[in-house]
MDAnalysis code that builds the backbone (N, CA, C; Angstrom):
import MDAnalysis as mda
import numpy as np

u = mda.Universe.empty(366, n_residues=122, atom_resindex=np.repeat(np.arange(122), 3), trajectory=True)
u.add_TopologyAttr("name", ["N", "CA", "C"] * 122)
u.add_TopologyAttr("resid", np.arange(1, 123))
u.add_TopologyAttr("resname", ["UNK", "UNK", "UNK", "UNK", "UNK", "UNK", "UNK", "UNK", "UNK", "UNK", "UNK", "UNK", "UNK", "UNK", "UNK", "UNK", "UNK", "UNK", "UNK", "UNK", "UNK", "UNK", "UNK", "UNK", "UNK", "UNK", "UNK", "UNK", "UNK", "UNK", "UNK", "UNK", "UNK", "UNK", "UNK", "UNK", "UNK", "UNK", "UNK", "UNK", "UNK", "UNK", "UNK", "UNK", "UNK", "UNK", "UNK", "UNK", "UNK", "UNK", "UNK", "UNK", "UNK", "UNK", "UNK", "UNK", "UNK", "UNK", "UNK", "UNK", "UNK", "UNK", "UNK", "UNK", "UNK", "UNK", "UNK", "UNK", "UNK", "UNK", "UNK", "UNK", "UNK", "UNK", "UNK", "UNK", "UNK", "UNK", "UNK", "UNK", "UNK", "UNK", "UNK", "UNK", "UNK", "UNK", "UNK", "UNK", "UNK", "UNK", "UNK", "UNK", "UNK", "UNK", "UNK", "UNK", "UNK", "UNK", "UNK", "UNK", "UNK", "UNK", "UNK", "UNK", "UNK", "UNK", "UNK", "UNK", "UNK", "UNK", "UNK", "UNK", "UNK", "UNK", "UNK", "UNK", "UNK", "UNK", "UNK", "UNK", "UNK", "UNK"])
u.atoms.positions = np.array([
    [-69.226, 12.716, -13.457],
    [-68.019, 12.774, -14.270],
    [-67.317, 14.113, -14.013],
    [-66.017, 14.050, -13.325],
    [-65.341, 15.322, -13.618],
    [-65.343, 16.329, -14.688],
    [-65.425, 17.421, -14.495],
    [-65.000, 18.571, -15.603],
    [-63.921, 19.121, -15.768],
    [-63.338, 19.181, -17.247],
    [-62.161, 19.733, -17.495],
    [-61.905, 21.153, -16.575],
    [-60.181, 21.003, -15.735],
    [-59.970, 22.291, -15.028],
    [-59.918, 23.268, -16.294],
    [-60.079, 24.416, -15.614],
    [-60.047, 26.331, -16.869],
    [-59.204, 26.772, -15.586],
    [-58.293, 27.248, -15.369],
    [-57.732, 28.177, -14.820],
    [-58.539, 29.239, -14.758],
    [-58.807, 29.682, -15.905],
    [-59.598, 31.004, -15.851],
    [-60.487, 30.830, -14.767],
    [-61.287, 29.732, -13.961],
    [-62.011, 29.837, -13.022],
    [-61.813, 30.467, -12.387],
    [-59.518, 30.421, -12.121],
    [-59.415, 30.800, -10.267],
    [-59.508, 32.163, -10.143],
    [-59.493, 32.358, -8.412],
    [-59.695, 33.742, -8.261],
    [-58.298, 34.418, -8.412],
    [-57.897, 35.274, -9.394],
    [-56.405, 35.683, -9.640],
    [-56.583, 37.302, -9.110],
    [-56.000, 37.476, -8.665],
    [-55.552, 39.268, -7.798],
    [-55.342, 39.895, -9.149],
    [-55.417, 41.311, -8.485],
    [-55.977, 42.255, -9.777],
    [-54.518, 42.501, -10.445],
    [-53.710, 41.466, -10.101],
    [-52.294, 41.857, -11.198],
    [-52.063, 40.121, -12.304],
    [-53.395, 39.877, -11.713],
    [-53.180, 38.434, -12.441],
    [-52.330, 37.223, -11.937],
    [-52.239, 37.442, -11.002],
    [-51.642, 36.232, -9.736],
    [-52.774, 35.565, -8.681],
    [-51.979, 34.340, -8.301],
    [-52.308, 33.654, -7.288],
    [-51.127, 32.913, -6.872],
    [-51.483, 33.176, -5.037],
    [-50.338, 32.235, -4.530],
    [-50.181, 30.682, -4.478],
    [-48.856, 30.176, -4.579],
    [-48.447, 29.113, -5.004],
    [-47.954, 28.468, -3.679],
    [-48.618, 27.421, -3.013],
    [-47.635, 26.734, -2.038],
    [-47.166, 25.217, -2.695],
    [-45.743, 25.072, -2.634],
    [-45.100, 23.945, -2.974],
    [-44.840, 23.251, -1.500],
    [-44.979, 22.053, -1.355],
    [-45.349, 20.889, -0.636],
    [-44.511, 19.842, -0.683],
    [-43.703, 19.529, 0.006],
    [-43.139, 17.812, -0.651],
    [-44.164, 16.644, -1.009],
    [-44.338, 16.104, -1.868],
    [-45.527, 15.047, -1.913],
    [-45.539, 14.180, -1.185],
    [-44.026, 13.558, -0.936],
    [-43.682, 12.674, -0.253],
    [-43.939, 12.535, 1.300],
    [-43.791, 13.641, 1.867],
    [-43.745, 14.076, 3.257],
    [-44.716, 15.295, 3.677],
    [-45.266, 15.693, 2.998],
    [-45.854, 16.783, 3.481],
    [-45.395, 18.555, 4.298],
    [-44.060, 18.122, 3.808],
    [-43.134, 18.772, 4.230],
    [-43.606, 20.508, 3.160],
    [-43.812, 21.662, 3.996],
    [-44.188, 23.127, 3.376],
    [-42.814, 23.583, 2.696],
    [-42.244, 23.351, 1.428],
    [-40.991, 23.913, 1.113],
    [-41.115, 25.706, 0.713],
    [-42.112, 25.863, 0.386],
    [-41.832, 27.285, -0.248],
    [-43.399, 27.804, -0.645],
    [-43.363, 29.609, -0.653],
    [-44.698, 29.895, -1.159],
    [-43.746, 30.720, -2.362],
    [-44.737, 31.022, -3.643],
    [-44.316, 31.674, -4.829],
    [-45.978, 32.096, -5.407],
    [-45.406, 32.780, -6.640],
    [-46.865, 33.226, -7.191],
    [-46.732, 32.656, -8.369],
    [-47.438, 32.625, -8.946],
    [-48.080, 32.398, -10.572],
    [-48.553, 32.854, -11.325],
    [-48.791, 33.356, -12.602],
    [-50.016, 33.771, -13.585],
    [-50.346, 32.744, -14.568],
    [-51.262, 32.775, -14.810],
    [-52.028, 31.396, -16.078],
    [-51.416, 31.021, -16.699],
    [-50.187, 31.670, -17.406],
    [-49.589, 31.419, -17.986],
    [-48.285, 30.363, -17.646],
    [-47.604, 30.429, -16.380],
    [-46.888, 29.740, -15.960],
    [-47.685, 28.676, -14.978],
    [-48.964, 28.700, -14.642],
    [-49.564, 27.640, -14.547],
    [-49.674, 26.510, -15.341],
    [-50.424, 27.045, -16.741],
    [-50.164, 26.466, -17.552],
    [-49.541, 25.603, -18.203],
    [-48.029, 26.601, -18.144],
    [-46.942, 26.165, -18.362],
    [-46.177, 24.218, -17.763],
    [-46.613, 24.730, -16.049],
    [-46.247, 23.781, -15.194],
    [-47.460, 22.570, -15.671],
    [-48.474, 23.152, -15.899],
    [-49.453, 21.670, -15.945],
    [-49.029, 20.858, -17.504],
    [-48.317, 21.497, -18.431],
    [-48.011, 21.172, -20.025],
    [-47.065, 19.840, -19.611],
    [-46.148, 20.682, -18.826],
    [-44.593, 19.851, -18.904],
    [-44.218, 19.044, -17.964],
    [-45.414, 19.361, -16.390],
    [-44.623, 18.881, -15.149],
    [-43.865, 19.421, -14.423],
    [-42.782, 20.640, -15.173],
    [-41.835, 20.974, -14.158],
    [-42.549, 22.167, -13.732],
    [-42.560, 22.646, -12.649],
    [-42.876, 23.542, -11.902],
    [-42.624, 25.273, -12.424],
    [-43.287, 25.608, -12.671],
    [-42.872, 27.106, -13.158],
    [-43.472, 28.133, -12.337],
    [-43.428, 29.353, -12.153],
    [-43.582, 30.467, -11.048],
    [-43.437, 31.848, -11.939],
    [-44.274, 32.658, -11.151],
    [-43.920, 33.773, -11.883],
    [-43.339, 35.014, -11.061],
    [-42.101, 35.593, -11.017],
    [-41.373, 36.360, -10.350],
    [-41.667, 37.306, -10.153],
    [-42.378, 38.176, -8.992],
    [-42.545, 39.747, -9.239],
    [-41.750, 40.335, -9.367],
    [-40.305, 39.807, -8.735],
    [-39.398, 41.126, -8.711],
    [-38.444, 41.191, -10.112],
    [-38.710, 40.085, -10.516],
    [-38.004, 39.988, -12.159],
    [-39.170, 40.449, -13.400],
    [-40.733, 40.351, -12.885],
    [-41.361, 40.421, -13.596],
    [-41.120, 39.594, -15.110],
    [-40.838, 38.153, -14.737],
    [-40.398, 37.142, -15.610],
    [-40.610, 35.392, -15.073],
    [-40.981, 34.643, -16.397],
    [-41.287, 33.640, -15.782],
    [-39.940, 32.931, -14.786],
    [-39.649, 32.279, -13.703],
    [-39.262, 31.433, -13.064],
    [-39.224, 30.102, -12.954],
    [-38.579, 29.575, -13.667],
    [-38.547, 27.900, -14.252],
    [-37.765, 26.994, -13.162],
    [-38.529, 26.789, -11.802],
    [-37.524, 26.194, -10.819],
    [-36.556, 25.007, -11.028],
    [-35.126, 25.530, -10.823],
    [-33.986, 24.529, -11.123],
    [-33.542, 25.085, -12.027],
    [-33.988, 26.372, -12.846],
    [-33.403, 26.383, -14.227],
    [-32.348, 26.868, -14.097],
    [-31.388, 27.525, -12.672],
    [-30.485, 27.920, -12.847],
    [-29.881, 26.968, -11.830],
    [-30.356, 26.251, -10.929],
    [-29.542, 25.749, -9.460],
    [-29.842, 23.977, -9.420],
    [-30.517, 23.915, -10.532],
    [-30.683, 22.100, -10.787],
    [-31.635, 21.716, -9.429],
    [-31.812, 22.997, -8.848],
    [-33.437, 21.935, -7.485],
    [-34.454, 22.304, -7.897],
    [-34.848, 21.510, -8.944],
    [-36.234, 21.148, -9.963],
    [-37.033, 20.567, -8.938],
    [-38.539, 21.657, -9.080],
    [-39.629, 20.810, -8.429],
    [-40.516, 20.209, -10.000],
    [-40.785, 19.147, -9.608],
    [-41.396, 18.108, -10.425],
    [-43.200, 18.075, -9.943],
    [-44.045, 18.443, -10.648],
    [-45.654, 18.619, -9.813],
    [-45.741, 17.112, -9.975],
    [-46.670, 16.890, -8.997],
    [-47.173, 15.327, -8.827],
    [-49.003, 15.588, -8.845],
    [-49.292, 16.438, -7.997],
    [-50.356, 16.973, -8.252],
    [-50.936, 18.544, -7.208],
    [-52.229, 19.514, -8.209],
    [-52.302, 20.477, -8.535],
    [-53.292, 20.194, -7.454],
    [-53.669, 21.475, -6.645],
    [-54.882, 21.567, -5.792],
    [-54.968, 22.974, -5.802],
    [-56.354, 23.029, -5.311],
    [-57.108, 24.805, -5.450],
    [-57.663, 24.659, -3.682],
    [-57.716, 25.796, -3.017],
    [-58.907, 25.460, -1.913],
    [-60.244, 26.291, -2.556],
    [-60.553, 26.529, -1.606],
    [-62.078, 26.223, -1.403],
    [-62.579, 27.724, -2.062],
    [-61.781, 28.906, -1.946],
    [-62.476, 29.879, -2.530],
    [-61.159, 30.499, -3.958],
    [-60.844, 28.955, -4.154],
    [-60.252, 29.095, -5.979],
    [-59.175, 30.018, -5.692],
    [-58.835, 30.711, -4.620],
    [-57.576, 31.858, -4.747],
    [-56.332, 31.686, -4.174],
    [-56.069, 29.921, -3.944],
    [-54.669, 29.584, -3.508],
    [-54.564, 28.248, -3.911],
    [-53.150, 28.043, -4.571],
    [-52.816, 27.258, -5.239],
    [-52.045, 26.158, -3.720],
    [-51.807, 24.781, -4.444],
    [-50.836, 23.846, -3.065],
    [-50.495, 22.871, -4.393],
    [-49.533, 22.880, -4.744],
    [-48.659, 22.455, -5.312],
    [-47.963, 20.907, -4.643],
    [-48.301, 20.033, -4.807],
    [-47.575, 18.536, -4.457],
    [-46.671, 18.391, -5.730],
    [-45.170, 18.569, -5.160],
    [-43.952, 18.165, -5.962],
    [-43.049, 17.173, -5.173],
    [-42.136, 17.003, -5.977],
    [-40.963, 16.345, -5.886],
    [-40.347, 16.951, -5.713],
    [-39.638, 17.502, -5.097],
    [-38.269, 18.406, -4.679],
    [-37.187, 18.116, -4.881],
    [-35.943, 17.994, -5.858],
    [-34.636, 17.605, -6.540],
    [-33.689, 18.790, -5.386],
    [-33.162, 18.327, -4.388],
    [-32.200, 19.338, -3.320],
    [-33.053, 20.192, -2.791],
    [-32.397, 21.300, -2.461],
    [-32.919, 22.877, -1.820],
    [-34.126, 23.301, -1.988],
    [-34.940, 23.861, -1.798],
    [-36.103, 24.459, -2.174],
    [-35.928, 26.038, -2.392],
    [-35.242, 26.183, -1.332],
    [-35.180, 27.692, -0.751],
    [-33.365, 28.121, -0.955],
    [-33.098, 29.155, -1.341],
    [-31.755, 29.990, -2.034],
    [-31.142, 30.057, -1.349],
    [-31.700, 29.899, -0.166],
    [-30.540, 30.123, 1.086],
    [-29.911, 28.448, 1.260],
    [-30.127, 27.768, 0.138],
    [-29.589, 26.047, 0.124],
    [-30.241, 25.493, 1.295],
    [-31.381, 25.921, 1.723],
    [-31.873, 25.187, 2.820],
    [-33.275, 24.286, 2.227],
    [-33.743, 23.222, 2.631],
    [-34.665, 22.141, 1.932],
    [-35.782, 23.275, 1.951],
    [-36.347, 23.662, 2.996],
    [-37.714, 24.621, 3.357],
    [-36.784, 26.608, 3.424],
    [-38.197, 26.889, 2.806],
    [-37.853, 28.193, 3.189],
    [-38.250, 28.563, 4.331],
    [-38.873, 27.912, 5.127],
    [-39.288, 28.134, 6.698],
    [-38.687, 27.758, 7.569],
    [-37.402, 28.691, 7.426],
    [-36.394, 27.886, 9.020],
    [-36.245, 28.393, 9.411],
    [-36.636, 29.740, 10.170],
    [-37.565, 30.113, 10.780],
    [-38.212, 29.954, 11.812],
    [-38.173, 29.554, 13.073],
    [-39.546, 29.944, 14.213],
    [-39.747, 30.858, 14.925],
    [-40.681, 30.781, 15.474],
    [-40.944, 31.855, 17.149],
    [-41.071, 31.187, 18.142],
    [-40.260, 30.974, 18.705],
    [-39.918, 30.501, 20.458],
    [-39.597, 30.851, 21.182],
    [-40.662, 31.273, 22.157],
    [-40.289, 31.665, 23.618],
    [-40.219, 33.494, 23.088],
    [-41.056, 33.924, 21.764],
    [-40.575, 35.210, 21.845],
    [-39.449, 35.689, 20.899],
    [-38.968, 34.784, 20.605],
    [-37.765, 35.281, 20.175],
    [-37.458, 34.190, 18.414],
    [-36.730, 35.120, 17.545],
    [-36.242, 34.324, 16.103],
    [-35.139, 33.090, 16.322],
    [-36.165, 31.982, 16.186],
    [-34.814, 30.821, 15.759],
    [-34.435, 30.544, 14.755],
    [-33.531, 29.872, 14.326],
    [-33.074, 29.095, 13.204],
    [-33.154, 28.184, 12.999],
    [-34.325, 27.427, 12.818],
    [-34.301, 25.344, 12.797],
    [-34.071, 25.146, 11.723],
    [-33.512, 25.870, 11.122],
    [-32.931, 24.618, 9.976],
    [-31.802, 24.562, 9.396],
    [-30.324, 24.228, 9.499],
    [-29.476, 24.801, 8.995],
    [-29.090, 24.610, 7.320],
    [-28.609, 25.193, 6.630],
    [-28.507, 24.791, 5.019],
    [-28.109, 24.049, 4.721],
    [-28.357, 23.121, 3.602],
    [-27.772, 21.710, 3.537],
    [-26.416, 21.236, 2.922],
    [-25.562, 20.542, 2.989],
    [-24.382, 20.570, 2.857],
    [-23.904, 20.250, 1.644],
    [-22.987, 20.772, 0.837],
    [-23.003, 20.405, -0.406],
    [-23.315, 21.366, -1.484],
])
């Protein structure tokens, strides 16, 4: 029989974080990494919608709450040594601020910075 998850299990860095990778559920598609504290874990496992915790605002981060591209969790995963989160959501538009679906658009080819992804229209 499964045991109830504790957060408190995971391994959280000495500022009380762990990293967050969000995932398309649908596709498997890597949209974004973010951090968390228990509290906005929490938060996200209460309600569903995805919450994050901002270092540079030092404030929770309620994705969509200002730009309507709400990630929706579908489901929560830990690996193997409890200190990284993978997030399976639903992705409502953009992921990433730069209006692009992934924040990884981004490559290295041939040496050199590409751009594969251009921002989405609209």
């Amino acid at each position: 029989m499964p045991a109830p998850f504790d957060p408190a299990a995971l391994a959280w860095d000495s500022c009380g974080l762990i990293p967050a990778i969000a995932q398309e559920a649908a596709t498997g598609e890597v949209l974004m990494l973010a951090w968390m504290n228990e509290a906005s874990l929490r938060e996200t496992l209460e309600t569903g919608r995805v919450c994050y915790w901002s270092r540079s605002r030092a404030a929770f981060w309620r994705k969509g709450e200002t730009s309507g591209h709400v990630q929706r969790l579908v489901e929560l995963r830990f690996d193997c040594d409890r200190d990284c989160l993978l997030l399976l959501v639903e992705q409502e538009g953009p992921a990433c601020h730069t209006n692009r679906r992934s924040c990884f658009y981004t490559a290295v080819r041939g040496g050199e910075a590409v751009e594969i992804m251009a921002p989405m229209a609209g």
